[in-house]
TORDRENVO-296525 format. One record per residue: residue in three letters; x, z, y of N, C-alpha, C in turn. Coordinates in Angstrom, 3 decimals. Example, Ala and Ser with C-alpha at 12.3 -4.5 7.8 and 13.67 -1.06 7.14 Angstrom:
2
 volum       nX       nZ       nY      caX      caZ      caY       cX       cZ       cY
   ALA   13.190    7.800   -5.690   12.300    7.800   -4.500   13.200    7.800   -3.300
   SER   12.850    7.080   -2.250   13.670    7.140   -1.060   12.900    7.870    0.030
This chain:
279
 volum       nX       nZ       nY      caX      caZ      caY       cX       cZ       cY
   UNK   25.571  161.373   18.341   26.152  161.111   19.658   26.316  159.615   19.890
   UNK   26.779  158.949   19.055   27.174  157.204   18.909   25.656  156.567   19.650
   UNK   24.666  157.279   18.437   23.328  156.655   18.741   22.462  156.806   20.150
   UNK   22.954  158.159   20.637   22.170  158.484   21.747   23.038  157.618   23.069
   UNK   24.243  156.946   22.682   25.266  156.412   23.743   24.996  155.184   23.542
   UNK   24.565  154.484   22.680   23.293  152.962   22.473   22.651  152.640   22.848
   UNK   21.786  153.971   22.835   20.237  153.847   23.334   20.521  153.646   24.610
   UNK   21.416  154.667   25.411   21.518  154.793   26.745   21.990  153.453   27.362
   UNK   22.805  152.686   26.619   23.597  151.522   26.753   22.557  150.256   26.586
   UNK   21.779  150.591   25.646   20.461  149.324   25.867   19.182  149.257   27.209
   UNK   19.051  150.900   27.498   18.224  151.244   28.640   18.958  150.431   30.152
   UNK   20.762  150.875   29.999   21.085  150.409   31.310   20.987  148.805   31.346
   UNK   21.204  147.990   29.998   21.518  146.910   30.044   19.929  145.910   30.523
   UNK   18.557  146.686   29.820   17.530  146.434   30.392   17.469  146.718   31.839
   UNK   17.639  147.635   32.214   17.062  147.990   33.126   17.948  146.753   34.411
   UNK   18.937  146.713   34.254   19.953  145.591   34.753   18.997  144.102   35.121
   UNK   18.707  144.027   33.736   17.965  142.534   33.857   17.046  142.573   34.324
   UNK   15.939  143.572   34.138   14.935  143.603   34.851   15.033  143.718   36.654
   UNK   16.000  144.131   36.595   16.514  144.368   38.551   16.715  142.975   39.025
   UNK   17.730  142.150   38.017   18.393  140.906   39.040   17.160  139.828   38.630
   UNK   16.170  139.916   37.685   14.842  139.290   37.467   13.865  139.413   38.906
   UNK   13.557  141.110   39.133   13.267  141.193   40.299   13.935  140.216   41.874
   UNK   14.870  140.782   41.722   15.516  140.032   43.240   15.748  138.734   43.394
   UNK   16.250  137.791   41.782   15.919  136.328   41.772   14.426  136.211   41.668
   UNK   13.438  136.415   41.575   12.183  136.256   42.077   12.143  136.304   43.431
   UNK   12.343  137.131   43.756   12.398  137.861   45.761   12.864  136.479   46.128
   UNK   14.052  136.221   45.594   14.949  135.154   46.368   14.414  133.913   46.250
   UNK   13.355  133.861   45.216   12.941  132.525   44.984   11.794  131.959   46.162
   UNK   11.042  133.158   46.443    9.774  133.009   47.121   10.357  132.829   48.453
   UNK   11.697  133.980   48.676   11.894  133.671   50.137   12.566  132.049   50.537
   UNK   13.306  131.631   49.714   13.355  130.049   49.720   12.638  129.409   49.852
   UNK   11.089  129.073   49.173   10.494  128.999   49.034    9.916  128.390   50.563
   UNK    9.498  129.982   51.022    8.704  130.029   52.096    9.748  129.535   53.455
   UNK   10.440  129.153   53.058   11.589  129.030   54.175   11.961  127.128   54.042
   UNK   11.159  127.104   52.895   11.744  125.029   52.901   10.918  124.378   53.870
   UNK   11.222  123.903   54.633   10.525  122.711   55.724    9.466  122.292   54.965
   UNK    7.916  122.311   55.614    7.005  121.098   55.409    6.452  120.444   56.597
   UNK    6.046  119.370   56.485    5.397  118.730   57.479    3.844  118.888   58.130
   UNK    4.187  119.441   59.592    2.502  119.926   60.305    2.632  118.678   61.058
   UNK    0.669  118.629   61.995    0.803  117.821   62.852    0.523  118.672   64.116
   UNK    1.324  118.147   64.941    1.276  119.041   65.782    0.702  118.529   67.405
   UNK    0.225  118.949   68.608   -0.030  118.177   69.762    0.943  117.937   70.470
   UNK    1.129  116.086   70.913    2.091  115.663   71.559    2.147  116.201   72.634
   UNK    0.759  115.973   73.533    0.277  116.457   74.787   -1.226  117.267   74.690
   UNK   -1.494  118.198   75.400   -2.336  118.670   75.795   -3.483  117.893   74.840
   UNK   -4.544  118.708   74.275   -5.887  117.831   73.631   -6.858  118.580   74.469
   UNK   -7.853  118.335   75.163   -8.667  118.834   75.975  -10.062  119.212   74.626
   UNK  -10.660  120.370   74.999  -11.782  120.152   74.243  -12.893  119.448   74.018
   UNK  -13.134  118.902   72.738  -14.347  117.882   72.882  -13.716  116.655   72.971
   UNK  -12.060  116.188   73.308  -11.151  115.280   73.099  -11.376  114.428   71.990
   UNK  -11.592  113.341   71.861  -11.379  112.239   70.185   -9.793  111.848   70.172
   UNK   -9.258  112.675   68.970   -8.259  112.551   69.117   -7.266  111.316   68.342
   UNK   -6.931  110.709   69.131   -6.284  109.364   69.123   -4.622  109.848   68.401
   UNK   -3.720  109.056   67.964   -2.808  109.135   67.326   -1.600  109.463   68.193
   UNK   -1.869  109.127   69.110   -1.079  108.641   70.062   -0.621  110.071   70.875
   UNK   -1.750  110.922   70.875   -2.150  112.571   71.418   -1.242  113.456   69.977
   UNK   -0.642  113.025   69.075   -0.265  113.998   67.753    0.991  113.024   67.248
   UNK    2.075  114.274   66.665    3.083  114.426   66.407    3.743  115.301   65.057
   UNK    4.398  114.791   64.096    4.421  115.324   62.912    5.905  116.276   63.457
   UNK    5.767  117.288   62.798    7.012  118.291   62.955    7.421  119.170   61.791
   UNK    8.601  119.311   61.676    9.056  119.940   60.077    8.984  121.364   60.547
   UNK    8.420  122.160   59.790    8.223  123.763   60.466    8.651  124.605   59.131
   UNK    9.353  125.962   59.262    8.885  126.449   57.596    8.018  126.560   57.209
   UNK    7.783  126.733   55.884    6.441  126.832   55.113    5.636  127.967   55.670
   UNK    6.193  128.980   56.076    5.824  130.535   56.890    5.121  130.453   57.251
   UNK    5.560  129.713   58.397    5.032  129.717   59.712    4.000  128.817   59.896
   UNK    3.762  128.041   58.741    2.532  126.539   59.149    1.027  127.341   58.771
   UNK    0.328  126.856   59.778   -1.409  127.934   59.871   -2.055  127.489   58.604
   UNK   -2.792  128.294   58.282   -3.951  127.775   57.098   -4.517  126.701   57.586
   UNK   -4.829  125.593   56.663   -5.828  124.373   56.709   -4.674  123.759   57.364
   UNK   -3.431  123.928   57.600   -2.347  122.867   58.541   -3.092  121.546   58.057
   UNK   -2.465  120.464   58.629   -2.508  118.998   58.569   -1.319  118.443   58.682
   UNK   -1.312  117.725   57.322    0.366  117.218   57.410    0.875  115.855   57.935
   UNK   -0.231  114.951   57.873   -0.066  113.761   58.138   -0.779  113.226   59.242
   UNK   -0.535  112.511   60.558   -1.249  112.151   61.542   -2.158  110.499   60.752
   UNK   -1.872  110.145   59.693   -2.920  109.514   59.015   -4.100  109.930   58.786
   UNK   -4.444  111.012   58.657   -5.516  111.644   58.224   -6.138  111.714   59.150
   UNK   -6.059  111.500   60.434   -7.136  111.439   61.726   -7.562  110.121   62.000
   UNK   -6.859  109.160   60.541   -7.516  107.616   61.306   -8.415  107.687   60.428
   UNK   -9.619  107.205   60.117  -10.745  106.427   59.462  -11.819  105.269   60.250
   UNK  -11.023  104.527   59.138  -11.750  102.872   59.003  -10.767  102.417   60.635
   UNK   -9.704  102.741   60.739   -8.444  102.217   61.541   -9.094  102.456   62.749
   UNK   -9.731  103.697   63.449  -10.324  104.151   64.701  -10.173  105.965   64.127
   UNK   -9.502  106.209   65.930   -9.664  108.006   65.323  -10.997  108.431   65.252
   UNK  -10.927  109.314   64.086  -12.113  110.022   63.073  -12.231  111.358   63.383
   UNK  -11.495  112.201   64.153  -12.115  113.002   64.662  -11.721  114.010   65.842
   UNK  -12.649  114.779   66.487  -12.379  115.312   67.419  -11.953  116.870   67.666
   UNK  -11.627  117.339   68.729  -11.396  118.761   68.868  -12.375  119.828   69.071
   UNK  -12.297  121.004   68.711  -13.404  121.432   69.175  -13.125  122.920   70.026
   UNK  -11.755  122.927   69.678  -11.217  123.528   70.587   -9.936  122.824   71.683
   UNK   -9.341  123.685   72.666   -8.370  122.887   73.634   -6.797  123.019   72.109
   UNK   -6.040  122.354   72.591   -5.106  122.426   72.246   -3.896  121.904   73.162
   UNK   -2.863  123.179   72.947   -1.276  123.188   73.788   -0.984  122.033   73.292
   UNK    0.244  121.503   73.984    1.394  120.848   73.216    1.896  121.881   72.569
   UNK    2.109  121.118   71.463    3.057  121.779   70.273    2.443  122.785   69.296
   UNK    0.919  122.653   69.612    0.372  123.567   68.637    0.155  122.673   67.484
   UNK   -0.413  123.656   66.380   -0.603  122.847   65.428   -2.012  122.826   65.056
   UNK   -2.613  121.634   64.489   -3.455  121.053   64.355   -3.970  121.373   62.925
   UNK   -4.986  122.203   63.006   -5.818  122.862   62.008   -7.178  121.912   61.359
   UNK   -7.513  122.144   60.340   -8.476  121.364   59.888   -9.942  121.954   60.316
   UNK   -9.887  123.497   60.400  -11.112  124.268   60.819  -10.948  124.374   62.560
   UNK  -10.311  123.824   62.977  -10.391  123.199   64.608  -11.016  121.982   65.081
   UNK  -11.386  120.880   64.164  -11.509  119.480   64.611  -12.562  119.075   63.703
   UNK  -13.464  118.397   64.207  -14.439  117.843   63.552  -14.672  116.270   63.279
   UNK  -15.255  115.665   62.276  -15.061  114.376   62.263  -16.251  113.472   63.538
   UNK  -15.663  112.372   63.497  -16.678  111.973   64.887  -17.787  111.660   63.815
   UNK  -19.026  111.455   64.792  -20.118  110.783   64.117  -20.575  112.133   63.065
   UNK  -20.088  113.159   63.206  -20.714  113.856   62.093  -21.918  114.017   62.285
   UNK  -23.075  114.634   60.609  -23.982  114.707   60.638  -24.538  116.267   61.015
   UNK  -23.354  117.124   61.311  -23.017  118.853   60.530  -24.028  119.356   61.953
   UNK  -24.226  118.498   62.994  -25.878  119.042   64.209  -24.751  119.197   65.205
   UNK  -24.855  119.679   66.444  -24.523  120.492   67.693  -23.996  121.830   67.514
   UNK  -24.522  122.683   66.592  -24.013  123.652   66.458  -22.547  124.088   66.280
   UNK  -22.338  122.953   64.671  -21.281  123.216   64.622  -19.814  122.503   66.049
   UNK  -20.445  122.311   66.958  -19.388  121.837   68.044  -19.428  123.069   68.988
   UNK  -20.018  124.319   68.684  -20.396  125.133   69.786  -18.573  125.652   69.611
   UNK  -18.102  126.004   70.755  -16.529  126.549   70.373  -17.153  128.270   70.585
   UNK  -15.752  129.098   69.492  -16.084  130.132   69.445  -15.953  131.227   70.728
   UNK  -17.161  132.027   70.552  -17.442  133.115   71.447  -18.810  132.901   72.430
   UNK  -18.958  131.107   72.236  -20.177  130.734   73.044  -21.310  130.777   72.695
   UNK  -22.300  129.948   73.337  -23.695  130.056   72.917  -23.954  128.268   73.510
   UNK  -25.059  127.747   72.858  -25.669  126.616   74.017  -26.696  126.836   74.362
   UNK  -26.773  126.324   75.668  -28.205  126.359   76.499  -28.758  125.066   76.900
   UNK  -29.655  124.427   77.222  -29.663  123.522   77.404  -31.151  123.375   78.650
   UNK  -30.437  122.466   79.933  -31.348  122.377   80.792  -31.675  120.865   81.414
   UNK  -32.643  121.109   81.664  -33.432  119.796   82.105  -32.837  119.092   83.614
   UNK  -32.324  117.723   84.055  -32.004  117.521   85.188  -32.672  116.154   85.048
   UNK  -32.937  115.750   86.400  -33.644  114.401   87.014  -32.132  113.360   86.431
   UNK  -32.827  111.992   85.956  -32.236  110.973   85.514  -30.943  110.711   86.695
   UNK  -31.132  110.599   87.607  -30.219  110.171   89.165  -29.212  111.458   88.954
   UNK  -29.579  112.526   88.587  -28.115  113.449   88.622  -27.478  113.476   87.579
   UNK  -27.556  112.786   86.284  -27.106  112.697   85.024  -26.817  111.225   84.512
   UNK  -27.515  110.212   84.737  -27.600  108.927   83.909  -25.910  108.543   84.900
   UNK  -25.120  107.893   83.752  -23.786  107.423   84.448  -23.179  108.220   85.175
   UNK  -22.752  109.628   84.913  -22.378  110.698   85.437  -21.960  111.405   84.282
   UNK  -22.620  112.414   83.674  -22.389  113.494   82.722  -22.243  112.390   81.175
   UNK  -21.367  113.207   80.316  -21.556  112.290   79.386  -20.770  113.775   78.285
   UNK  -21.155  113.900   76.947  -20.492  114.782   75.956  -18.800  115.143   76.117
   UNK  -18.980  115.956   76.269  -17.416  116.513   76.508  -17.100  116.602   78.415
   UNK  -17.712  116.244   79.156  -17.474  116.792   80.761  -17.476  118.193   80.379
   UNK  -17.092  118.437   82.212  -17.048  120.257   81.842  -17.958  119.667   83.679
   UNK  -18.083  120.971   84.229  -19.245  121.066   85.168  -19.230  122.247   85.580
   UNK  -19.490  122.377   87.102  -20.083  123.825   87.648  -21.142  123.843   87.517
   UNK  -21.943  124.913   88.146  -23.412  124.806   88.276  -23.846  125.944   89.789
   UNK  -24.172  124.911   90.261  -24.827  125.825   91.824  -26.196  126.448   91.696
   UNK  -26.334  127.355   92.113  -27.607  127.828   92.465  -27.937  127.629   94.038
   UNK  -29.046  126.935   94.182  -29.912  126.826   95.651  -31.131  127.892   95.645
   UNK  -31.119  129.017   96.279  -32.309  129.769   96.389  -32.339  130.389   97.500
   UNK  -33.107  131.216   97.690  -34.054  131.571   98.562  -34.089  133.572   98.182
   UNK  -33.543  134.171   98.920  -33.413  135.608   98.750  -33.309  136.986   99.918
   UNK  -34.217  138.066   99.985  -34.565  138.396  101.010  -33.476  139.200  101.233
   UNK  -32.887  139.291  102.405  -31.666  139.892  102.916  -32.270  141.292  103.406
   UNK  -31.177  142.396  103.823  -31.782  143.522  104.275  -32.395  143.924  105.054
   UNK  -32.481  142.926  106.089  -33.796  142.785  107.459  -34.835  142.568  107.070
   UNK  -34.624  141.954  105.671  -36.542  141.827  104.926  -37.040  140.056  105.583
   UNK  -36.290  139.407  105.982  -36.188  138.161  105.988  -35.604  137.228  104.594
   UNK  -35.989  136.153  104.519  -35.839  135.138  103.495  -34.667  133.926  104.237
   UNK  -33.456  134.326  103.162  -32.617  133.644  103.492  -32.017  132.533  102.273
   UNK  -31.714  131.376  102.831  -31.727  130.106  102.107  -30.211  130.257  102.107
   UNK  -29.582  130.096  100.758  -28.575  129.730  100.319  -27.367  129.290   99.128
   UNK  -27.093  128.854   98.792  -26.322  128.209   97.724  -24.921  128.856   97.198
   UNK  -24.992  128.746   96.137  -23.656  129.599   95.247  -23.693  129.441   93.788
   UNK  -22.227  128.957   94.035  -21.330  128.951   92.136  -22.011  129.860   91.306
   UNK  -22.981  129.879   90.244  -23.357  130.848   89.038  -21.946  130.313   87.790
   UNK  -21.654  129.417   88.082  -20.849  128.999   86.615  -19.725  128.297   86.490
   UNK  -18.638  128.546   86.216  -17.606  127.015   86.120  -17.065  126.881   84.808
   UNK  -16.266  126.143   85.022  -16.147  125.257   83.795  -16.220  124.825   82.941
   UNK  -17.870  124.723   82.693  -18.417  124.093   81.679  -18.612  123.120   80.952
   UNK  -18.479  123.528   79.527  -18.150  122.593   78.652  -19.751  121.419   78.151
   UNK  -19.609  120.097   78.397  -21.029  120.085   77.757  -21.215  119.106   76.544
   UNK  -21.967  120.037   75.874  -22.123  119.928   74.430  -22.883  117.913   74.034
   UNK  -24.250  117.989   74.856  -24.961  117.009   74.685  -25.701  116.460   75.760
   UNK  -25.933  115.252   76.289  -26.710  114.708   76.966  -27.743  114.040   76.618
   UNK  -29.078  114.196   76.600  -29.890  113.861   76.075  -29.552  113.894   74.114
   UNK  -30.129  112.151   73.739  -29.263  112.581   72.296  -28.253  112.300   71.745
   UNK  -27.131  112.550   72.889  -26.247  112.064   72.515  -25.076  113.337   72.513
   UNK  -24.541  113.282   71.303  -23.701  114.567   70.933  -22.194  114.781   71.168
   UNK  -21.389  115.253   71.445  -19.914  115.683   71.754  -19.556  115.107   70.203
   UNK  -18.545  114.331   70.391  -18.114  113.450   69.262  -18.902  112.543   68.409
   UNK  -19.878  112.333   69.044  -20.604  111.400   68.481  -20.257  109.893   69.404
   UNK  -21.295  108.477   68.482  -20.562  107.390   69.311  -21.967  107.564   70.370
   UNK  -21.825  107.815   71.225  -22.758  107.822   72.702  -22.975  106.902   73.374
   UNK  -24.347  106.603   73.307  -25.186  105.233   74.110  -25.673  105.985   74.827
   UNK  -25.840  106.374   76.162  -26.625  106.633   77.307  -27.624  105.582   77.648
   UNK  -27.603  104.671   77.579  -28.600  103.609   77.734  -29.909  103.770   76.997
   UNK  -30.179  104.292   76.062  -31.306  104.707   75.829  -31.965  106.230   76.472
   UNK  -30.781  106.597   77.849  -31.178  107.925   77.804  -32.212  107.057   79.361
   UNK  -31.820  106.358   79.650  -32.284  105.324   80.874  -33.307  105.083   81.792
   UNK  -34.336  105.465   80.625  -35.629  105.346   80.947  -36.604  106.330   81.294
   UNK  -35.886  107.654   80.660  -36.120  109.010   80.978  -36.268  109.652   82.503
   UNK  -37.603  110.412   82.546  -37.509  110.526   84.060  -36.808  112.017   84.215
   UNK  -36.424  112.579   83.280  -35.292  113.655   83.268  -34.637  113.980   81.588
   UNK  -33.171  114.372   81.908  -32.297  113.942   80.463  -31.749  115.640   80.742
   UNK  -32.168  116.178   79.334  -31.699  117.430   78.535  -29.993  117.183   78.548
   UNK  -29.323  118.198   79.330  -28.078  118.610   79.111  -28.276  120.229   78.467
   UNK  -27.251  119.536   77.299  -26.923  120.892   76.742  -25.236  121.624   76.652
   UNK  -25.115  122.840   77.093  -23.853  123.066   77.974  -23.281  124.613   77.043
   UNK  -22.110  124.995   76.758  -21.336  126.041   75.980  -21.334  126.773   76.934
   UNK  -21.956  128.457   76.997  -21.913  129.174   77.898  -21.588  130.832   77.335
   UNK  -21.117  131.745   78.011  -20.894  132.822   77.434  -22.569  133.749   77.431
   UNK  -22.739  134.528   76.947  -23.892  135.547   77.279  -24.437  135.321   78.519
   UNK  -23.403  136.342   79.356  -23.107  136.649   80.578  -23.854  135.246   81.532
   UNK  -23.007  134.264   81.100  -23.286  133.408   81.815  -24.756  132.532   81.980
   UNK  -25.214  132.729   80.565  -26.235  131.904   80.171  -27.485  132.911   81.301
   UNK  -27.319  134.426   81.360  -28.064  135.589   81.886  -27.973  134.688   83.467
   UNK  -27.064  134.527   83.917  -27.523  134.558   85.462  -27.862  132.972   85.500
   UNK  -27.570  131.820   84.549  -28.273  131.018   84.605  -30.059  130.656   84.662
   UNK  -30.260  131.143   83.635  -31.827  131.527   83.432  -32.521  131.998   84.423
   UNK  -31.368  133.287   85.207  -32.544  133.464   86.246  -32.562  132.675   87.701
   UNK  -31.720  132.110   87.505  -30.976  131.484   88.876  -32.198  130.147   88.575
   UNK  -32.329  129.581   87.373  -33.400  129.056   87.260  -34.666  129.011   87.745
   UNK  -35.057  130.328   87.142  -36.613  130.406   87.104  -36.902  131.127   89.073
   UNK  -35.844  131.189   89.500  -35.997  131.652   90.906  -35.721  130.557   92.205
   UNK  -35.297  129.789   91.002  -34.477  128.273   92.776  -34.243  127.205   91.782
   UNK  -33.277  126.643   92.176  -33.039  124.945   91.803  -31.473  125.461   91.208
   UNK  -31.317  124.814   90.018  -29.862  124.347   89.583  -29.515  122.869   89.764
   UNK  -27.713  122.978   90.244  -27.371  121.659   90.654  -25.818  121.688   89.722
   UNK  -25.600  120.827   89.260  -24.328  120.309   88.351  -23.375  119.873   89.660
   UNK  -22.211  119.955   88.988  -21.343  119.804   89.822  -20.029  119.585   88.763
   UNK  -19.478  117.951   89.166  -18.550  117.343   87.896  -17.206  117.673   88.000
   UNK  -16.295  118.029   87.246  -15.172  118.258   86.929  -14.033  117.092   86.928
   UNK  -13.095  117.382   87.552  -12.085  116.271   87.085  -11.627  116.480   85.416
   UNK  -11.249  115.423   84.534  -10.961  116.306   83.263   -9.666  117.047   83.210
   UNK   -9.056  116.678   83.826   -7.615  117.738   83.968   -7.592  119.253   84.767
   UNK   -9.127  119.710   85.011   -9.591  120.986   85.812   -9.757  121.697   85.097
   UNK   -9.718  122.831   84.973   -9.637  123.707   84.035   -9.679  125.271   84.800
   UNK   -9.162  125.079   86.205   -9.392  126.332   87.109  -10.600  126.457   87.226
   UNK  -10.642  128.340   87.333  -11.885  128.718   88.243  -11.437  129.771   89.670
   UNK  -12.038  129.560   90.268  -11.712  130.582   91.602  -12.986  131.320   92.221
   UNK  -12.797  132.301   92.906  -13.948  132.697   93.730  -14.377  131.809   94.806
   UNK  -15.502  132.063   94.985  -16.361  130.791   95.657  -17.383  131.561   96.596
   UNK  -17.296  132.076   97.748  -18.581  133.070   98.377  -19.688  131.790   98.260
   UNK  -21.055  132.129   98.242  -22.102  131.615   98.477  -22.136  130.818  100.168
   UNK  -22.883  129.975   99.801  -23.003  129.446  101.620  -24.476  129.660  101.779
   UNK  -24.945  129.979  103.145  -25.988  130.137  103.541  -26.187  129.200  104.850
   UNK  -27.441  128.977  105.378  -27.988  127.581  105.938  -27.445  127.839  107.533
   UNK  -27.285  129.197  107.607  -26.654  128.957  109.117  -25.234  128.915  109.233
   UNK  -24.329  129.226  107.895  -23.158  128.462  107.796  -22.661  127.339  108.391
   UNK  -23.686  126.746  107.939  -23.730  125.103  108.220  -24.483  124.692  109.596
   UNK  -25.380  125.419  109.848  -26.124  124.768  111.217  -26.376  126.317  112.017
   UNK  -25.201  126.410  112.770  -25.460  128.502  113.650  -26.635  128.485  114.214
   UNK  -27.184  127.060  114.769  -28.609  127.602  115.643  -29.939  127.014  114.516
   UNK  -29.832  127.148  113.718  -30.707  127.018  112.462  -31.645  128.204  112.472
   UNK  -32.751  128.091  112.156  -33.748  128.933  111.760  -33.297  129.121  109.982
   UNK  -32.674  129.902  110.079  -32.079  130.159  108.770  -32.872  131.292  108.237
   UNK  -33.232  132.008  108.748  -34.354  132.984  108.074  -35.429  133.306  108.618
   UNK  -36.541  132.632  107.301  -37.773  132.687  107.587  -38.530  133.898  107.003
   UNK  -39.383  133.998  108.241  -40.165  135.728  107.561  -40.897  135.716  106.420
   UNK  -40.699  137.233  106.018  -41.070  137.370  104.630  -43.037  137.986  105.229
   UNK  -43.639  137.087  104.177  -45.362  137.474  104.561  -45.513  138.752  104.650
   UNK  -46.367  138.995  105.840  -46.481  140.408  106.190  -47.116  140.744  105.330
   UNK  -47.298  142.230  105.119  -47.743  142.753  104.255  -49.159  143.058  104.525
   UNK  -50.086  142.827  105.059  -51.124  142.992  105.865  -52.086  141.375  104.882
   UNK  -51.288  140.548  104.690  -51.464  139.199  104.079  -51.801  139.241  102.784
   UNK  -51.188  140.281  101.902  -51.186  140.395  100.555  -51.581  141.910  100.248
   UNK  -51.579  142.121   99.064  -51.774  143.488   98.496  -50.016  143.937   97.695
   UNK  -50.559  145.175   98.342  -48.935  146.188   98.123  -48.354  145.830   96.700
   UNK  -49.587  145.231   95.432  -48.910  144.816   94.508  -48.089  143.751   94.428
   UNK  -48.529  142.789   94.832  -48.173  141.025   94.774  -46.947  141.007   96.255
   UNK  -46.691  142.153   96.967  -45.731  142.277   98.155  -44.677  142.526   97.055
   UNK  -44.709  144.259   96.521  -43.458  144.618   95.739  -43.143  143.509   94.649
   UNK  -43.803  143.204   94.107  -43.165  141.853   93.215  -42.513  140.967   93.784
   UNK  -43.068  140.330   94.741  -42.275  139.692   95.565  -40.315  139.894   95.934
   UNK  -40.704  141.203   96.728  -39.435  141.660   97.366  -38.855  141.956   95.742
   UNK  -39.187  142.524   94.620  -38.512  142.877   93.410  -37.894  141.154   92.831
   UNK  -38.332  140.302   92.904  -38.236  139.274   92.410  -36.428  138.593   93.056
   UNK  -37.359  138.502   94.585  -35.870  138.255   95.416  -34.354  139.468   95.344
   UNK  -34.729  140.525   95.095  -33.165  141.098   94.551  -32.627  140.815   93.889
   UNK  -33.469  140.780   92.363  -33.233  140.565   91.558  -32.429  138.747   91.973
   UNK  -33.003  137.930   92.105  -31.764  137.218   92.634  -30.801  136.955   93.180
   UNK  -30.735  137.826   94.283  -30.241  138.040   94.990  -28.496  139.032   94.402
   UNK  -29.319  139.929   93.621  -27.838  140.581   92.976  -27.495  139.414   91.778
   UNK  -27.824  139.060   91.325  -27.578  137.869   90.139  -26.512  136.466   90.983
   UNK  -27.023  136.249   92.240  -26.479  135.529   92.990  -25.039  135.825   93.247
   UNK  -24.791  137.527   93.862  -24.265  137.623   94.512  -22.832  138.189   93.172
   UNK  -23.164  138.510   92.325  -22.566  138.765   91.028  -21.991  137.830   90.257
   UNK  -22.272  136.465   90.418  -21.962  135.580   89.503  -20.582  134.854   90.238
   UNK  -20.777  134.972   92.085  -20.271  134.133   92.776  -19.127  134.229   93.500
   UNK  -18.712  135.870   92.840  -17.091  136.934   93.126  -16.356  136.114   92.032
């Protein structure tokens, strides 16, 4: 009896230690995770594609919890060679915190790609030197108009213009890259300069065809814009009521029933692409 009241007496006395072992562990981690460290965080607003200057970031004591993977603790770490070293590649709030897998160094070698922000794609289109040189430059954002030509339900060809896109982000102008150091002056001489622009699927779809059917026109952003709104299309007698605004579609007597239906198939097809992009 003595012995079996020992045993029992060594089981409770383990089992004891092993409990308050447990919960001073518990208690250790939750301390732990609860001591202040230092993030950097945004003073003001960082726009995407932003080079972010010192002046834009703010160190803040947060718990350990709560600070994101890859945090950044020191707003030193964004200077190299005493000029900021790198940029955003996404937007950032005030008061968010400033991630290392968010920001890229300037001048990197890592291509265009890695500046694409997530969910996008790039596309990249050709514009005459006069609508780009001293205008667009890495990091603008931009609409994009479509000017075309689409047969309305009278079976007439009607001329008119409409928003396919807003607020676009752009990646590159000619070769010059979003966080890179950018000389346009060599883009100068060019009798048209490759913009390359962050677009969703969706978007890139009614670009392409809005393309290959009419004229695309850029259209510049203030950098503090960030709205989009509905925009109806304008058409030519909008603008001028006694306009010959729709010109006839070639009789069919002119062509063969094949090269007609292509025709009229061609213009819907823009025509709903037009009219879809611009709600």
């Amino acid at each position: 009896m003595k012995r079996q009241f020992l045993t029992s007496l060594i089981f409770a006395v383990l089992a004891s230690l092993f409990i308050g072992l447990y919960f001073f562990d518990i208690g250790r981690q939750a301390k732990s995770m609860s001591e202040p460290v230092k993030a950097v965080v945004a003073a003001v607003r960082i726009e995407q594609g932003a080079v972010i200057d010192p002046s834009m970031l703010k160190e803040k004591l947060i718990p350990k919890e709560f600070a994101q993977p890859k945090y950044v603790s020191g707003v030193k770490q964004f200077i190299v060679n005493d000029k900021p070293g790198y940029m955003a590649i996404v937007a950032f709030e005030e008061g968010e915190q400033i991630t290392a897998g968010k920001v890229l160094p300037v001048n990197s070698d890592a291509g265009i790609s890695n500046t694409i922000p997530d969910g996008k794609k790039a596309i990249t289109l050709a514009f005459s030197k006069d609508e780009v040189y001293g205008i667009l430059m890495p990091g603008s954002r931009i609409d994009l108009i479509s000017v075309i030509d689409y047969e309305s339900k009278d079976r007439t060809v009607v001329e008119a213009a409409g928003v396919i896109a807003q607020n676009l982000l752009v990646l590159a102008v000619g070769e010059n890259i979003i966080g890179g150091a950018n000389d346009l002056k060599r883009e100068q001489l060019s009798g048209s300069i490759p913009v390359t622009i962050a677009v969703s699927v969706n978007e890139a779809q009614a670009i392409f065809l809005a393309q290959e059917k009419g004229v695309i026109k850029t259209l510049l952003r203030p950098a503090s814009d960030n709205q989009t709104a509905d925009v109806a299309p304008v058409k030519i007698n909008d603008i001028f009521n006694d306009a010959a605004s729709a010109r006839p579609v070639i009789k069919q007597q002119n062509v063969d029933q094949k090269t007609l239906k292509e025709i009229q198939r061609n213009q819907k097809e823009a025509y709903e692409i037009l009219s879809r992009y611009s709600k």
